[in-house]
Residue frames as qw, qx, qy, qz and C-alpha x, y, z in Angstrom:
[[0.483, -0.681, -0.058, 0.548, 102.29, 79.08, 135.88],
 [0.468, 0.222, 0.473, 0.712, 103.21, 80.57, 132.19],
 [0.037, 0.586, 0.474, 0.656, 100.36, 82.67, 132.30],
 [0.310, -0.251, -0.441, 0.805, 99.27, 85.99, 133.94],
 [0.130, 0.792, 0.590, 0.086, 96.34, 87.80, 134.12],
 [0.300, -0.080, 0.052, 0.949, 96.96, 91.31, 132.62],
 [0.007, -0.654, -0.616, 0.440, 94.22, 93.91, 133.97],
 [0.193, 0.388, 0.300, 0.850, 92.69, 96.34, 131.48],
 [0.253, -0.570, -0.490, 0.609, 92.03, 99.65, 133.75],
 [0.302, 0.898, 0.317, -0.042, 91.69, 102.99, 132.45],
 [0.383, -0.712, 0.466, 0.359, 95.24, 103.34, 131.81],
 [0.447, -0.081, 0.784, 0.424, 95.02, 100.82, 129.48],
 [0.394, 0.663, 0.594, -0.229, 92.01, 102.22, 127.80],
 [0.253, 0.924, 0.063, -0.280, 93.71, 105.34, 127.11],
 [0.421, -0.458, 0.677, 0.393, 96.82, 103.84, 126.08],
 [0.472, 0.324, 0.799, 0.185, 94.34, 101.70, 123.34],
 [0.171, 0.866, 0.451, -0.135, 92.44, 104.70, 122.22],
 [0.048, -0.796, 0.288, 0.530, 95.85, 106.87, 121.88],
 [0.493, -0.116, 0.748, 0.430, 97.24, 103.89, 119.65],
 [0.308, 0.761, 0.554, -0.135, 94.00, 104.33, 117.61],
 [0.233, 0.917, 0.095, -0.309, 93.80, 107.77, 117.14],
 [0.049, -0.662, 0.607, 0.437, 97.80, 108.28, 116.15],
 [0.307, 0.022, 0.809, 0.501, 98.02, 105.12, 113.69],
 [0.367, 0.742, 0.558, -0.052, 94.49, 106.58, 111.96],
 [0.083, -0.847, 0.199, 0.485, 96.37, 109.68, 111.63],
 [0.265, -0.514, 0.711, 0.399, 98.69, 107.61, 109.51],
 [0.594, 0.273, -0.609, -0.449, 96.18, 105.69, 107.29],
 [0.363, 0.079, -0.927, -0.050, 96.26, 102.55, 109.47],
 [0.478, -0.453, 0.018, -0.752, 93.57, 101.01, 111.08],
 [0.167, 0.170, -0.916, 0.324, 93.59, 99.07, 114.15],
 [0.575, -0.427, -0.612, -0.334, 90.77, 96.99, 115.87],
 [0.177, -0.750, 0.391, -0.503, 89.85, 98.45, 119.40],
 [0.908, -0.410, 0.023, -0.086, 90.14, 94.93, 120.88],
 [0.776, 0.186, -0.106, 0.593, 93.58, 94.35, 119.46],
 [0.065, -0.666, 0.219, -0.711, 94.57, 98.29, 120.77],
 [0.821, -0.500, 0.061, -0.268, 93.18, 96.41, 124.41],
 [0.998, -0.033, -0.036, 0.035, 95.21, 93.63, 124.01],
 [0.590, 0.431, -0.182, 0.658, 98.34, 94.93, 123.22],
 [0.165, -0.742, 0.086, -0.644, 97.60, 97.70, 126.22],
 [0.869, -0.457, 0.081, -0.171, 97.07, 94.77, 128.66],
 [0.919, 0.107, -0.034, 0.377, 100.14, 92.98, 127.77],
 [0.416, 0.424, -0.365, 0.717, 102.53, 96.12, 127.80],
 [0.472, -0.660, 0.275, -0.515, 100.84, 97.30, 131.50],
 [0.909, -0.388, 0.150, 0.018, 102.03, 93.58, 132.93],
 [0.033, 0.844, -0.484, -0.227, 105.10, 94.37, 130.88],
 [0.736, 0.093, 0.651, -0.160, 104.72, 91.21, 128.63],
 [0.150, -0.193, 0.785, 0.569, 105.65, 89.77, 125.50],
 [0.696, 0.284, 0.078, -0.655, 102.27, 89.36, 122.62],
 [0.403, -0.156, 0.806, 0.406, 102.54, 85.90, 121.17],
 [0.668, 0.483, 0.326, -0.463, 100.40, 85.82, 117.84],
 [0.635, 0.251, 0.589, 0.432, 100.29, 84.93, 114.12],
 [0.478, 0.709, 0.418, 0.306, 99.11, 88.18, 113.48],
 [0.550, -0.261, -0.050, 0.792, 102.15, 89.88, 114.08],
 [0.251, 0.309, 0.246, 0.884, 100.67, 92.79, 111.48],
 [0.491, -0.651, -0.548, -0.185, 97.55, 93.40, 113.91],
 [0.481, -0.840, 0.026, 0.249, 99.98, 95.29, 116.76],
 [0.436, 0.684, -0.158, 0.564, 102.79, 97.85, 115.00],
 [0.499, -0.849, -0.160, -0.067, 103.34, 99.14, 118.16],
 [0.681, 0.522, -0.468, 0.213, 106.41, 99.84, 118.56],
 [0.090, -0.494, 0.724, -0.473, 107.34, 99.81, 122.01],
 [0.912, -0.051, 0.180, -0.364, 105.00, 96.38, 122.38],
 [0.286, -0.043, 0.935, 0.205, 107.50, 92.77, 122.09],
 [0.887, 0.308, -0.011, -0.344, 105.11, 90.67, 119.21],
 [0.321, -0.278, 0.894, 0.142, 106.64, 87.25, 119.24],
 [0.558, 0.102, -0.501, -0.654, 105.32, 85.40, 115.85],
 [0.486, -0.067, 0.847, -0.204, 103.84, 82.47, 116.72],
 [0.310, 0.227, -0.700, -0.601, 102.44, 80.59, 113.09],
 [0.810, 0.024, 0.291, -0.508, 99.49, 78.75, 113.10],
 [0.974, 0.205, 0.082, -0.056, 99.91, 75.07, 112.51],
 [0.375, 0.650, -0.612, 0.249, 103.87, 75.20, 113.33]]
């Protein structure tokens, strides 16, 4: 019951694709699955847990660390 399926639509697509374009702008480059992920999670209005907290800058995106092998 923790978990929720968060639907990637074409909202989220362009949300992933905007993230993209503007951090490239800046020198940084993101992966378009992580740009997904992070799109899916803020459209269900969700927290990201990961280790790789540097992998989603986003700022309006929660990123809870979660450490591997804690």
């Amino acid at each position: 019951n923790g978990l929720r399926l968060a639907p990637l639509g074409v909202a989220e697509g362009i949300r992933a694709g905007t993230w993209r374009r503007e951090f490239a702008a800046q020198g940084i480059t993101l992966h378009q699955a992580d740009c997904l992920i992070a799109a899916a999670a803020l459209g269900v209005d969700a927290a990201l847990a990961t280790a790789n907290v540097d992998d989603f800058p986003m700022p309006e995106l929660t990123v809870d660390h979660w450490p591997i092998g804690a």
